[in-house]
N, C-alpha and C positions, 0 to 999 in steps of 0.2 A: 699044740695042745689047746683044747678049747674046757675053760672054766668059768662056772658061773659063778659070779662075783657077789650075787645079791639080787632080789628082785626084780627083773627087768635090768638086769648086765650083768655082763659077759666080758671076757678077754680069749685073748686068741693070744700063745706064749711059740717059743721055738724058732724051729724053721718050717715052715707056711710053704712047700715048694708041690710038684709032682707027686710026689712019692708019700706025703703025709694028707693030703687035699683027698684023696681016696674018701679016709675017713672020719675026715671033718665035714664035708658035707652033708651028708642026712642030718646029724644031730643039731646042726649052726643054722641049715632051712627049717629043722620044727621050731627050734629055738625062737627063731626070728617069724617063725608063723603065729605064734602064740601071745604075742602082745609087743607092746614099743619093745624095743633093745636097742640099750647104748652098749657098744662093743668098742673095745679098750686095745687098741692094736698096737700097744707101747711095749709089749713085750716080746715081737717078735724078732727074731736077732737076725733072719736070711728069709728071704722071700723072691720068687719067679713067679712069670706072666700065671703060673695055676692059682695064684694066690689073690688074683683080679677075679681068676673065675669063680672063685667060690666066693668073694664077695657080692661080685655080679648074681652070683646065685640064691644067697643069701638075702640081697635085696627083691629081689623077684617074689620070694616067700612071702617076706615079710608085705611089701605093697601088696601081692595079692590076697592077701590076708587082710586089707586094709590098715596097718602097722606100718611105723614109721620106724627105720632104722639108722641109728646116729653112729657115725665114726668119731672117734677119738685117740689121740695117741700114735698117729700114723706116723711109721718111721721114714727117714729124708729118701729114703730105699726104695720104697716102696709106691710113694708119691710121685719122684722118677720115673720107675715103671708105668705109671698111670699115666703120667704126661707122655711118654714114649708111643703109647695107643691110644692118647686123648680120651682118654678115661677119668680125667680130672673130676668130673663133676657127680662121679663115681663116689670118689672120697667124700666129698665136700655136700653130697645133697643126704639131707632129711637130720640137718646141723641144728 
């Protein structure tokens, strides 16, 4: 589930896998197109490689946007995952 927390952030809660990534994308890309966003990924309980992609996706917006987008909260899970496809710097850039 994607909730906006406050001006300029956001959290992303649940499970972040195939099957829910459908329809978090459009509204997490305008999200992230629209100005900086710090995004709070402390609340997701289960996550799969979809879950790289729509981050992946989400940063795309947002730089193309010229918009900086910050992670926070990244569970050990997840982070994993990212080291798995060397995606590290995925999590870790626009800090």
């Amino acid at each position: 589930m994607l909730s906006v927390t406050s001006p300029g952030a956001a959290s992303l809660s649940g499970r972040i896998d195939m099957a829910s990534c459908a329809s978090l994308a459009r509204p997490l890309a305008q999200l992230a197109a629209q100005g900086p966003l710090r995004l709070d990924l402390s609340g997701i309980e289960a996550a799969d490689s979809a879950a790289l992609a729509l981050l992946l996706s989400a940063r795309r917006a947002a730089e193309g946007a010229g918009h900086a987008l910050t992670l926070s909260g990244i569970p050990a899970g997840l982070a994993t995952l990212a080291g798995l496809y060397n995606l590290e710097p995925l999590l870790r850039a626009g800090d």
